[in-house]
Backbone as a printed PyTorch tensor [residue, N CA C, xyz], in Angstrom:
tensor([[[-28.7760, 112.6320, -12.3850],
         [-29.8530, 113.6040, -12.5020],
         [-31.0820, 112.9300, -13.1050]],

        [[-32.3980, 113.9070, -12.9050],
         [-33.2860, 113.1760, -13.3150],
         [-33.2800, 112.9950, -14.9480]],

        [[-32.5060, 113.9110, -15.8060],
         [-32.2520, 113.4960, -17.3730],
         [-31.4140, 112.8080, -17.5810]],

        [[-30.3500, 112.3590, -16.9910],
         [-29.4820, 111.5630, -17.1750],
         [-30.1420, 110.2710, -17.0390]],

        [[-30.5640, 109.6470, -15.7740],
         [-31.5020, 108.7560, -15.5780],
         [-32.7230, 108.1860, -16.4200]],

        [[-33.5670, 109.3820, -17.0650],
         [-34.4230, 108.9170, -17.8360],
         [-34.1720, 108.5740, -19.3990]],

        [[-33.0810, 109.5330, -19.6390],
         [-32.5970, 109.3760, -21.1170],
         [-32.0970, 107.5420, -20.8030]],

        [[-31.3110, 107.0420, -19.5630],
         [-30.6440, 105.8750, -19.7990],
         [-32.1250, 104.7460, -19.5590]],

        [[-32.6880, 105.2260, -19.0750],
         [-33.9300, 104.2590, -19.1840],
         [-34.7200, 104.1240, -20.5210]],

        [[-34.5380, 105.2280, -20.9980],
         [-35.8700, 105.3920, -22.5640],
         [-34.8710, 104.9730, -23.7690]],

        [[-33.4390, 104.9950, -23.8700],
         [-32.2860, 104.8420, -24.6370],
         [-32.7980, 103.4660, -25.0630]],

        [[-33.1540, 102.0440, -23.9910],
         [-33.5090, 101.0830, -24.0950],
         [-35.0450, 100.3970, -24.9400]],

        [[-35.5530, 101.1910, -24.0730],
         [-36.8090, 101.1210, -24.0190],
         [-37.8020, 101.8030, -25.4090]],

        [[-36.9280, 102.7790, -25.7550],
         [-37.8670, 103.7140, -26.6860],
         [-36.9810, 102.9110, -28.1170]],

        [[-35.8860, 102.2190, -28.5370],
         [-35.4500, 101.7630, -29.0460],
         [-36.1440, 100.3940, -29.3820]],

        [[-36.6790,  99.3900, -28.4880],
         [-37.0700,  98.7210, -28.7500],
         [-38.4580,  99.2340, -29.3460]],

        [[-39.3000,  99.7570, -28.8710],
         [-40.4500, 100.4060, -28.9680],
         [-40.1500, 100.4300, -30.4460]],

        [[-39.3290, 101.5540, -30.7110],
         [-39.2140, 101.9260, -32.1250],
         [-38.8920, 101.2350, -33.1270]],

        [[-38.3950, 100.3410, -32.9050],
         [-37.7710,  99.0470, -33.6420],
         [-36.6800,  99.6610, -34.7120]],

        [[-35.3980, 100.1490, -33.9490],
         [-34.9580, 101.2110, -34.3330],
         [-33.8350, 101.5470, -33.5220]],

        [[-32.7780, 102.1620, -33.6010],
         [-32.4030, 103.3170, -32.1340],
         [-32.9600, 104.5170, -32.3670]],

        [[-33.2310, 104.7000, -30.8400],
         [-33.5410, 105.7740, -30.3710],
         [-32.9940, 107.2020, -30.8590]],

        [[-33.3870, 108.5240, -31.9020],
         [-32.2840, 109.3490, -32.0550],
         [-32.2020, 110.1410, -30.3270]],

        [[-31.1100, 111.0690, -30.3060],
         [-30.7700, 111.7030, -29.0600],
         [-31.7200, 112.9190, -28.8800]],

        [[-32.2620, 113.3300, -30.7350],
         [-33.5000, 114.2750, -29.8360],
         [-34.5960, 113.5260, -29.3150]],

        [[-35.3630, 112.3370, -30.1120],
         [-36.4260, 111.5570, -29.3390],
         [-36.1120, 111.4110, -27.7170]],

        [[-34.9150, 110.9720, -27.3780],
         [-34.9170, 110.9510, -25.8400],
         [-35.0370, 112.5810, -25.4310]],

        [[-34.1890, 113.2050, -25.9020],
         [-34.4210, 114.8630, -25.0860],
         [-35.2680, 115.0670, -24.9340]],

        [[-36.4540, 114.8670, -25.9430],
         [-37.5550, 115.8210, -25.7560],
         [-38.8900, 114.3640, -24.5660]],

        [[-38.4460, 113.3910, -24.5760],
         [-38.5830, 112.2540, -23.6950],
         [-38.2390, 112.8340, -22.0410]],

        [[-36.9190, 113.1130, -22.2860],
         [-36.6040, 113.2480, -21.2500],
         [-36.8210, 114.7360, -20.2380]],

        [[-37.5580, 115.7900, -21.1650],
         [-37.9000, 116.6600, -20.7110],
         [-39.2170, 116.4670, -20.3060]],

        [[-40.0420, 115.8720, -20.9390],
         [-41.4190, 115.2280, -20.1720],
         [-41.5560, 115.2110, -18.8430]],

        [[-39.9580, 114.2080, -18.5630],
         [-40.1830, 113.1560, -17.2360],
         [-39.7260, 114.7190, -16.3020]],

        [[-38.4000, 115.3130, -16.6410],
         [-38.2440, 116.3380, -15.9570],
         [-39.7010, 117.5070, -15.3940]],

        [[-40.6690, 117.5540, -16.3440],
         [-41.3800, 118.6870, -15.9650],
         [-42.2530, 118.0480, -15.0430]],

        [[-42.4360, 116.8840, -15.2750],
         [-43.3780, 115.9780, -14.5860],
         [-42.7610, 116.0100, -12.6440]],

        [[-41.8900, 115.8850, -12.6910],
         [-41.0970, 116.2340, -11.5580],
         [-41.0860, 117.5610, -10.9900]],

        [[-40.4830, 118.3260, -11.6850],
         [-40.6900, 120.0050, -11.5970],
         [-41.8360, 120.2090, -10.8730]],

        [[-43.1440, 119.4840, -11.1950],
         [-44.6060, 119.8740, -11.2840],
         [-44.7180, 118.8760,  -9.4850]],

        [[-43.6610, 118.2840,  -9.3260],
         [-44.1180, 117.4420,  -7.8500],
         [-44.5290, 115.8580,  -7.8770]],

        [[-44.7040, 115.7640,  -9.0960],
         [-44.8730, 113.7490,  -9.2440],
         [-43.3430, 113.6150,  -8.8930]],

        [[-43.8750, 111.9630,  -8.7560],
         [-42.2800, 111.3520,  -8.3880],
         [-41.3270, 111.2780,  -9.6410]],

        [[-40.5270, 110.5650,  -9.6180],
         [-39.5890, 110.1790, -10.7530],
         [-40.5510, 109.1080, -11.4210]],

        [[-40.8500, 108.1000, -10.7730],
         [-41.5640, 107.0340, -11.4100],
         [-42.5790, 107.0370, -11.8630]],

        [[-43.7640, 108.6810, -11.6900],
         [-44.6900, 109.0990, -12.4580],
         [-44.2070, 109.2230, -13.6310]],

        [[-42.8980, 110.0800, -13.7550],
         [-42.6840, 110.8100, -14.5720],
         [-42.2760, 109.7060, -15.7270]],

        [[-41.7430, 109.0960, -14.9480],
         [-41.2100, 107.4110, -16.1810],
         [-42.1860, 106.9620, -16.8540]],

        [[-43.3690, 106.8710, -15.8650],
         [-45.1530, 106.6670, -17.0230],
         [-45.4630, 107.6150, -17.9280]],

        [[-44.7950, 108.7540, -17.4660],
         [-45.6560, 109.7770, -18.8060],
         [-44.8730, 109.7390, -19.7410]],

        [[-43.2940, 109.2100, -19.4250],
         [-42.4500, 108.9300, -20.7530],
         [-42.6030, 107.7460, -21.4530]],

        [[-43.0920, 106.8930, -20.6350],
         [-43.7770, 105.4880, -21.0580],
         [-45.2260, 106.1300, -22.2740]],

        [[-45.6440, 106.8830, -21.4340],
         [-47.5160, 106.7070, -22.5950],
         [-46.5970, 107.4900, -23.8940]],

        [[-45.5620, 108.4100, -23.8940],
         [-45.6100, 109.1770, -25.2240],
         [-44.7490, 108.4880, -25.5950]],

        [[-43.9460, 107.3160, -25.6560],
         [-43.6080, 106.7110, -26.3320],
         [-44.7540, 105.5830, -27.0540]],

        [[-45.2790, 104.8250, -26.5120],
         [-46.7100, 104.5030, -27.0450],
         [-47.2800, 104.9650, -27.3170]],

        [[-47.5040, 105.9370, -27.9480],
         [-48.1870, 107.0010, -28.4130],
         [-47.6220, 107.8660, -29.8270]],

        [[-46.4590, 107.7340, -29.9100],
         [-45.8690, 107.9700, -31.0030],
         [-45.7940, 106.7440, -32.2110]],

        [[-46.2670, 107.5580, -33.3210],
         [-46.2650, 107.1380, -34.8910],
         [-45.2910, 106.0040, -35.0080]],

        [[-43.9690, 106.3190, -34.3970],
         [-43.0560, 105.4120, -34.4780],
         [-43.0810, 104.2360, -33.7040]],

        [[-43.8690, 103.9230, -33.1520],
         [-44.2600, 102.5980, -32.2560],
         [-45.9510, 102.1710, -32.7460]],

        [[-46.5510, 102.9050, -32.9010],
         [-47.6720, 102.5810, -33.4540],
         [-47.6610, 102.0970, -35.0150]],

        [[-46.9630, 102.6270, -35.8980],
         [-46.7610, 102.1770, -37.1350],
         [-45.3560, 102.1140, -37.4540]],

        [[-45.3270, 100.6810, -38.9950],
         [-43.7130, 100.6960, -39.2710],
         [-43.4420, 102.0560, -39.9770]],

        [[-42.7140, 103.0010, -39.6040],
         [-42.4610, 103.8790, -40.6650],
         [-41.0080, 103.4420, -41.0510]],

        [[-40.9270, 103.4180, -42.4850],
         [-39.6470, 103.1300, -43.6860],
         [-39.4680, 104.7130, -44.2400]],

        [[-38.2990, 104.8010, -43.3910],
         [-38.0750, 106.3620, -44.0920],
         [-37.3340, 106.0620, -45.4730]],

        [[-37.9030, 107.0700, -46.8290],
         [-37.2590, 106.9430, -47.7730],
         [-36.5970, 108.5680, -48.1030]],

        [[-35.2930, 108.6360, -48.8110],
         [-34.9470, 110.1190, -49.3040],
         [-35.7530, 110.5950, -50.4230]],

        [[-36.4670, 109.7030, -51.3800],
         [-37.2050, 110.0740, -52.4550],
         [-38.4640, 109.2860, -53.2250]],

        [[-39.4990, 109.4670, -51.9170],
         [-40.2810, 108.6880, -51.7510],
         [-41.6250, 108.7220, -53.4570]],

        [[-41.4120, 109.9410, -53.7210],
         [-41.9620, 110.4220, -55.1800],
         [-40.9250, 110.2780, -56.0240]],

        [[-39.9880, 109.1360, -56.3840],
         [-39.3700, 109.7580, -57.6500],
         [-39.5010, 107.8720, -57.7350]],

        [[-40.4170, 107.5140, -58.6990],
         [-40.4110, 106.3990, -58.8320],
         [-39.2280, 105.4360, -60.0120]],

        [[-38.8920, 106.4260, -60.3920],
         [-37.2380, 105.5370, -61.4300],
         [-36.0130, 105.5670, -60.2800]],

        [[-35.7710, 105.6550, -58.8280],
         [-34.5750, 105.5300, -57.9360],
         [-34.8440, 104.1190, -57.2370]],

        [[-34.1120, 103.6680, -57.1400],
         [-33.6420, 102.8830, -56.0170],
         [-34.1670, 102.6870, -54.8280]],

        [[-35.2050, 102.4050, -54.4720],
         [-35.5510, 102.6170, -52.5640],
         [-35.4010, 101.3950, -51.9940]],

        [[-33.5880, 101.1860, -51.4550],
         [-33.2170, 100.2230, -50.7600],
         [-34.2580, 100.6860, -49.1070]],

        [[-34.2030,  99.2590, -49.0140],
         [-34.5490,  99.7240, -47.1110],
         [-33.6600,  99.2160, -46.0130]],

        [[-33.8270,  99.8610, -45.0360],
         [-32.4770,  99.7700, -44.2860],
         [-32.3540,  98.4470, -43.2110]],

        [[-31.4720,  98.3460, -42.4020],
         [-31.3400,  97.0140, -41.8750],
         [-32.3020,  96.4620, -40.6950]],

        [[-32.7570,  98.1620, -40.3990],
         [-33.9330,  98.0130, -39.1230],
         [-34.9450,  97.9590, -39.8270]],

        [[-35.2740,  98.8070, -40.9290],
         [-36.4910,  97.7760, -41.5280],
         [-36.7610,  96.5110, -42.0460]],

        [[-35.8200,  96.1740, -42.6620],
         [-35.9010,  94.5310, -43.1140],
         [-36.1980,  93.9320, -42.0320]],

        [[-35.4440,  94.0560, -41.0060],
         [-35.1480,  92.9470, -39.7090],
         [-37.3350,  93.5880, -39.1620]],

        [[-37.3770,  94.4940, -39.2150],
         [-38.8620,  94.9360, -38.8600],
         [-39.7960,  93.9100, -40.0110]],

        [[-39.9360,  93.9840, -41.0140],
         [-40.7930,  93.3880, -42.3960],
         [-40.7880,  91.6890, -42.1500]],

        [[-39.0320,  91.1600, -41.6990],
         [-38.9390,  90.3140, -41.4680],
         [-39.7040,  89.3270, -40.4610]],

        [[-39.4980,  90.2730, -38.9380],
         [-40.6630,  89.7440, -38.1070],
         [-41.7910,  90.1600, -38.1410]],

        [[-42.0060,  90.8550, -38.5590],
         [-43.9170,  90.8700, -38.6700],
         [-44.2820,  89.8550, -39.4250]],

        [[-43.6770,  89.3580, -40.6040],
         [-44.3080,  88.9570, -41.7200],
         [-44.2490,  87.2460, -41.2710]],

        [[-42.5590,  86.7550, -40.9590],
         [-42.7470,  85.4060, -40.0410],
         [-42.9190,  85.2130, -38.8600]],

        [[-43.2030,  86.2830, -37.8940],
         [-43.8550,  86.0350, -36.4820],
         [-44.4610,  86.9190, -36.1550]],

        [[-45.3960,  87.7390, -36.7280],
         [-46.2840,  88.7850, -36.2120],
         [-45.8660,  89.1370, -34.9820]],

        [[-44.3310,  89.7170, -34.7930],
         [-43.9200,  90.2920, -33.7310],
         [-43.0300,  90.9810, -33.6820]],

        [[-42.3890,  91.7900, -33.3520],
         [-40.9120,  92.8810, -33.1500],
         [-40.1040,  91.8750, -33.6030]],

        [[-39.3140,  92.2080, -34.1950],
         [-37.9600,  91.6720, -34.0550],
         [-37.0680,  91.3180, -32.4340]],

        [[-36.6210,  90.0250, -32.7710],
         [-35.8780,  89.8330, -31.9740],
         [-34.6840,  90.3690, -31.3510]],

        [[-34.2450,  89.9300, -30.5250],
         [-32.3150,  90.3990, -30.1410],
         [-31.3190,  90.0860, -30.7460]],

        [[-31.2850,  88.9660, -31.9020],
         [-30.4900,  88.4600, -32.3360],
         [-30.5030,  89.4190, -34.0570]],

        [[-32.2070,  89.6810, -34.8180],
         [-32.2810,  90.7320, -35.5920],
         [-32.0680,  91.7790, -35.4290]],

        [[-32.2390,  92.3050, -34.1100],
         [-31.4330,  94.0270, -33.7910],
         [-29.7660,  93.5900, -33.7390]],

        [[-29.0900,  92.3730, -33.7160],
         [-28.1540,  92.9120, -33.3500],
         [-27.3960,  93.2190, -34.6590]],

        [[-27.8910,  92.3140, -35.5870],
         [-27.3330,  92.0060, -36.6690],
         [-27.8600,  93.3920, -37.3160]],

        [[-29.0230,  93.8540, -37.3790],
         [-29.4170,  95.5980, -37.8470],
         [-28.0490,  96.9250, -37.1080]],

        [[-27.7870,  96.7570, -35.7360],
         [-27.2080,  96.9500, -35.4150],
         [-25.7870,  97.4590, -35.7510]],

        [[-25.7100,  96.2110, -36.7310],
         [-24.2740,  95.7080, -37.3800],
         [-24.0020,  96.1020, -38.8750]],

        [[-25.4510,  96.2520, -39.4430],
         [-25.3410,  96.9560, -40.7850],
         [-25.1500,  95.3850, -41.7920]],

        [[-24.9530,  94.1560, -40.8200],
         [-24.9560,  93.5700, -41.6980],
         [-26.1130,  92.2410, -42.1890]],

        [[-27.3190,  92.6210, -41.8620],
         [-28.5020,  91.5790, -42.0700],
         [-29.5480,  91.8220, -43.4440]],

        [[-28.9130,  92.6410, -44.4130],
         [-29.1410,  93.0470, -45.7950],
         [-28.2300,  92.2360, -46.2110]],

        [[-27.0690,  91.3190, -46.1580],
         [-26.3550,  90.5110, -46.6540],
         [-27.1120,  89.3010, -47.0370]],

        [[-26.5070,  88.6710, -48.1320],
         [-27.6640,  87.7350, -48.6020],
         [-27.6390,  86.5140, -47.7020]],

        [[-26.2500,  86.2760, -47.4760],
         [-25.8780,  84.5870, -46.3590],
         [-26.6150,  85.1190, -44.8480]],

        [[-26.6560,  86.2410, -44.5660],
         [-26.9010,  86.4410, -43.4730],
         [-28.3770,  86.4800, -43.5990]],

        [[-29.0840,  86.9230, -44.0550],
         [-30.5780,  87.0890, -44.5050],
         [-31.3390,  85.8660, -44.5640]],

        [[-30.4650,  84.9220, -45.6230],
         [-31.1010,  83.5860, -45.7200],
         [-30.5090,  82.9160, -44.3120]],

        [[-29.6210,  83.1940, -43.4790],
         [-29.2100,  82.5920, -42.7890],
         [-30.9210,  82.3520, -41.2140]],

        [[-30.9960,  84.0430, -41.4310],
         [-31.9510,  84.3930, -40.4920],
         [-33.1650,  83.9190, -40.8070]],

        [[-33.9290,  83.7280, -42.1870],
         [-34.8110,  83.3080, -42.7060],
         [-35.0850,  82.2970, -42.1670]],

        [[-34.7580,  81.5210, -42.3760],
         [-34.0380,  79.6380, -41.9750],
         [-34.6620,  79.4930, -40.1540]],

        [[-33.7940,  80.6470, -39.8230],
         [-33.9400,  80.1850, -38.2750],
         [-35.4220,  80.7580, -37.5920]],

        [[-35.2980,  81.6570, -38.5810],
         [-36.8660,  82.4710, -37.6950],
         [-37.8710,  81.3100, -38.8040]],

        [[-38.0140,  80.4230, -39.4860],
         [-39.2180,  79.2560, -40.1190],
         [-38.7430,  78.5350, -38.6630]],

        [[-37.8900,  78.1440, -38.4120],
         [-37.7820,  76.7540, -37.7000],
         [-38.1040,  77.1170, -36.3840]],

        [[-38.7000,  78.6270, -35.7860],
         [-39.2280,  78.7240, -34.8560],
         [-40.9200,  78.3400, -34.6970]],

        [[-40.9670,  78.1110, -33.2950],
         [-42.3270,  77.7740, -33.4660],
         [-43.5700,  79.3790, -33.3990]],

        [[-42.2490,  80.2250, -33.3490],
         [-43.6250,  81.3700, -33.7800],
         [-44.1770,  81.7100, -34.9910]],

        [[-43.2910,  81.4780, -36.1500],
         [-43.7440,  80.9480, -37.5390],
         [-44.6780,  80.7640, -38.1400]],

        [[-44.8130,  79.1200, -37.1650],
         [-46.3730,  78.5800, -37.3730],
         [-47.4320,  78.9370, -37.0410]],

        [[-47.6380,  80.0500, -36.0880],
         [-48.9090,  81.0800, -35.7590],
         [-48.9070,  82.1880, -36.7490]],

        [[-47.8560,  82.8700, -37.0730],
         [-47.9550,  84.0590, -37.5980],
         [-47.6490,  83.9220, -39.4040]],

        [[-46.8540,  82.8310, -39.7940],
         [-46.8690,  82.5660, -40.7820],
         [-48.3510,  81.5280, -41.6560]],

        [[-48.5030,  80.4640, -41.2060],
         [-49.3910,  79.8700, -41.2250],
         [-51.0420,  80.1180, -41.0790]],

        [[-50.6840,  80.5990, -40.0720],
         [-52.1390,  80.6600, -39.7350],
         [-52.6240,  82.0350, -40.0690]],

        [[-51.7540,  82.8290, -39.6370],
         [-52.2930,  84.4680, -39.8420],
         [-52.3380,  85.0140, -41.7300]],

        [[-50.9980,  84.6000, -42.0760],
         [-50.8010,  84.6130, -43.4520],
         [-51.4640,  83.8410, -44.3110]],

        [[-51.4120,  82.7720, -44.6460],
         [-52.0550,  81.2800, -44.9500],
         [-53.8970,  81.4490, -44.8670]],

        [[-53.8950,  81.5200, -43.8110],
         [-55.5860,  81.6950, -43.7250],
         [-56.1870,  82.9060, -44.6090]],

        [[-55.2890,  84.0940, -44.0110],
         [-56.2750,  85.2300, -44.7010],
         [-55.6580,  85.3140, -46.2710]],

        [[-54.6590,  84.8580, -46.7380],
         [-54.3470,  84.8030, -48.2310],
         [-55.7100,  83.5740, -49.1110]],

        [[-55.8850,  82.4670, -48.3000],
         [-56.3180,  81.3810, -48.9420],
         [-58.2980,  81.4390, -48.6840]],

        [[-58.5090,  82.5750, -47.9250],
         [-59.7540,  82.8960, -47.4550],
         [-60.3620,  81.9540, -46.3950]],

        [[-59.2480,  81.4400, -45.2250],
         [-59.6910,  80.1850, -44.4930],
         [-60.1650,  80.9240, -43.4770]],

        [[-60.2720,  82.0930, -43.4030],
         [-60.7420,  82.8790, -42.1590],
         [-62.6070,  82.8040, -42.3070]],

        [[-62.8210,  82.7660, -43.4310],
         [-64.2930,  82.8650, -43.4630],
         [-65.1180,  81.4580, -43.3480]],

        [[-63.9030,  79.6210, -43.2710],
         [-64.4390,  78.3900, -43.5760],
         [-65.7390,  78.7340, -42.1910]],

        [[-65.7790,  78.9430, -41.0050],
         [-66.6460,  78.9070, -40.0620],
         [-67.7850,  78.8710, -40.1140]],

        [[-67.5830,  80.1170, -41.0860],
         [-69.3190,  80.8080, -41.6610],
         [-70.0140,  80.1270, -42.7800]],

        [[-69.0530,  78.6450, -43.0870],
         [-69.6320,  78.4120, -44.1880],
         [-70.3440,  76.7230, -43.8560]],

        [[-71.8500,  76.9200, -43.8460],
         [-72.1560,  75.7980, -43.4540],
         [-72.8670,  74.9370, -44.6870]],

        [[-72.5710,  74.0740, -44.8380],
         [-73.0840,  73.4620, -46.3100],
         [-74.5820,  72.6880, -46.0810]],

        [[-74.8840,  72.7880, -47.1270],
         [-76.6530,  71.8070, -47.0240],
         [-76.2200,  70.4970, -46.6390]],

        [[-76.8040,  69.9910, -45.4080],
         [-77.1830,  69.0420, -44.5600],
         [-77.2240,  67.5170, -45.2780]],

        [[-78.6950,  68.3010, -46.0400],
         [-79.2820,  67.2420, -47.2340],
         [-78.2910,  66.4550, -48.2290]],

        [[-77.1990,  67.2970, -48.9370],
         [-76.5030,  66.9980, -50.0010],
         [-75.1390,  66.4830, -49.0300]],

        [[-74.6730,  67.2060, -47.8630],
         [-73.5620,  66.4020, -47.2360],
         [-73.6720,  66.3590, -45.8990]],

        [[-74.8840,  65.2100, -45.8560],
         [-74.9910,  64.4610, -44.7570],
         [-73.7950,  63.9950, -43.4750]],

        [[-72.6500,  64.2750, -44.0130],
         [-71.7800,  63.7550, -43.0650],
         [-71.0120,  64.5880, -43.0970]],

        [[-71.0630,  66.1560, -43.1170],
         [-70.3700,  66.8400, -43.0200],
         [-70.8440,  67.1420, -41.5890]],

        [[-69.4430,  67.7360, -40.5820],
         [-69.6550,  68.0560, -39.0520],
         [-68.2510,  68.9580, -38.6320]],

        [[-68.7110,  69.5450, -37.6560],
         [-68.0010,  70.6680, -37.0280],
         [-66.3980,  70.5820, -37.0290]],

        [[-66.2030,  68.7540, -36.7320],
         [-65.1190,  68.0560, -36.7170],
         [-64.5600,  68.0850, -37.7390]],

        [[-65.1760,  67.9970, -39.5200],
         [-65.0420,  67.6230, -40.4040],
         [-64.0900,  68.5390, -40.7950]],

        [[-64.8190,  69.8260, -40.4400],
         [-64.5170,  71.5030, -40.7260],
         [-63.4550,  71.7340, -40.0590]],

        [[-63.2040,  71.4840, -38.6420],
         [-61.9700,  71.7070, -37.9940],
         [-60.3680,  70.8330, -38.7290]],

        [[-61.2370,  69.6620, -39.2020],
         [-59.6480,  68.8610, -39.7010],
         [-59.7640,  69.6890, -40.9360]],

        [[-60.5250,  70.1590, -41.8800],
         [-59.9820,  70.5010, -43.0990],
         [-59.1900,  72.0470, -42.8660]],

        [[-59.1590,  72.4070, -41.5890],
         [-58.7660,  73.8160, -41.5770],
         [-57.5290,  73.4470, -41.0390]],

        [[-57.0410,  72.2960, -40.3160],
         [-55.8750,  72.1360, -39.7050],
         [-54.9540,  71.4400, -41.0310]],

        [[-55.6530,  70.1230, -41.8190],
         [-55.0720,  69.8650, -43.1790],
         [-54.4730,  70.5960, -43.8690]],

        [[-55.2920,  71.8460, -43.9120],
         [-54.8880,  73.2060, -44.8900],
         [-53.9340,  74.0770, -44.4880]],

        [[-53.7490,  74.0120, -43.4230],
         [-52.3010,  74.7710, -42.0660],
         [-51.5240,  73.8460, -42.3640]],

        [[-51.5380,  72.4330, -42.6760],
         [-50.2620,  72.0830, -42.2500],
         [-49.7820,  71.4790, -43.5320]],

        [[-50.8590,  71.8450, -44.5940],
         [-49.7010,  71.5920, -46.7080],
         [-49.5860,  72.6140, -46.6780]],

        [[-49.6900,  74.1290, -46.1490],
         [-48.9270,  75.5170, -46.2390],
         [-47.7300,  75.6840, -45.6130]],

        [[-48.1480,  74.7150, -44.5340],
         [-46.6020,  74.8890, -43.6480],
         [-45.5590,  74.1210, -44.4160]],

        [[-46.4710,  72.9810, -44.9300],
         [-45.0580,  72.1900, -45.2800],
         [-44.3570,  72.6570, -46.5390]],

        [[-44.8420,  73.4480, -47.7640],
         [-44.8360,  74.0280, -48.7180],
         [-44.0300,  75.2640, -48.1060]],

        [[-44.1400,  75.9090, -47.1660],
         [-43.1770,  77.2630, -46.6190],
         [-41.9360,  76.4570, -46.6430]],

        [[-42.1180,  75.7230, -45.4100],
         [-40.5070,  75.0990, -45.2290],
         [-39.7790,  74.0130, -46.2990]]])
């Protein structure tokens, strides 16, 4: 049917999106979209776009939300859960979703473990997405290297300063952060 079908398409899809699983009402009310969209005479595969935009379109793909039980009671505990870590994790060393190998282990309930955590740590530095999102994205805007461009020095006093000069001191400075990360 056409809900059976779309729930098994968005099950995937709205999960990754969410960085998360999917709950079974998010698909229902997903999957009633695609149904009315049909009802109304679009095809099935319209209807898959309009379940496509409201999933992009929802809070939960647009921002990380960290659900807490007691988000005002500042003397508790606010552990976070395994899909958020594995979420905090890749944004923070690859300005990107989490991987397949961090959902699976979220998955598993077990990537809040400390061997497993440092295990993942380890492997997501020794990727080369790291060095864009750690380095450069982190690194720059912590150390204020985002603004070196704009900064052109008197001519007069450093005659031999050049565009080149500026480019190696910004790559120098990427790569004693990198080496200091790892």
């Amino acid at each position: 049917s056409v809900r059976d079908c779309s729930i098994e398409i968005f099950r995937k899809f709205a999960t990754r999106a969410f960085r998360r699983p999917a709950t079974a009402d998010e698909l229902a009310r997903i999957a009633d979209l695609v149904e009315a969209a049909v009802e109304r005479g679009d095809t099935f595969e319209q209807g898959v776009q309009i379940g496509m935009q409201a999933v992009l379109v929802s809070p939960h793909f647009l921002f990380r939300i960290e659900n807490d039980d007691r988000p005002h009671d500042p003397g508790a505990k606010h552990n976070v859960g395994d899909y958020e870590l594995a979420t905090r994790l890749s944004y923070f060393l690859w300005s990107s979703m989490p991987d397949d190998e961090l959902f699976a282990l979220a998955d598993k309930g077990t990537l809040h473990k400390s061997d497993v955590l440092m295990a993942q740590v380890q492997r997501m530095l020794k990727d080369s997405r790291s060095q864009a999102a750690l380095v450069q994205n982190f690194g720059r805007q912590w150390l204020n290297l985002r603004n070196l461009a704009d900064i052109k020095p008197d001519m007069a006093r450093f005659p031999t300063f050049s565009e080149e000069l500026q480019a190696d001191m910004l790559t120098e400075t990427d790569r004693f952060f990198a080496e200091i990360i790892r």
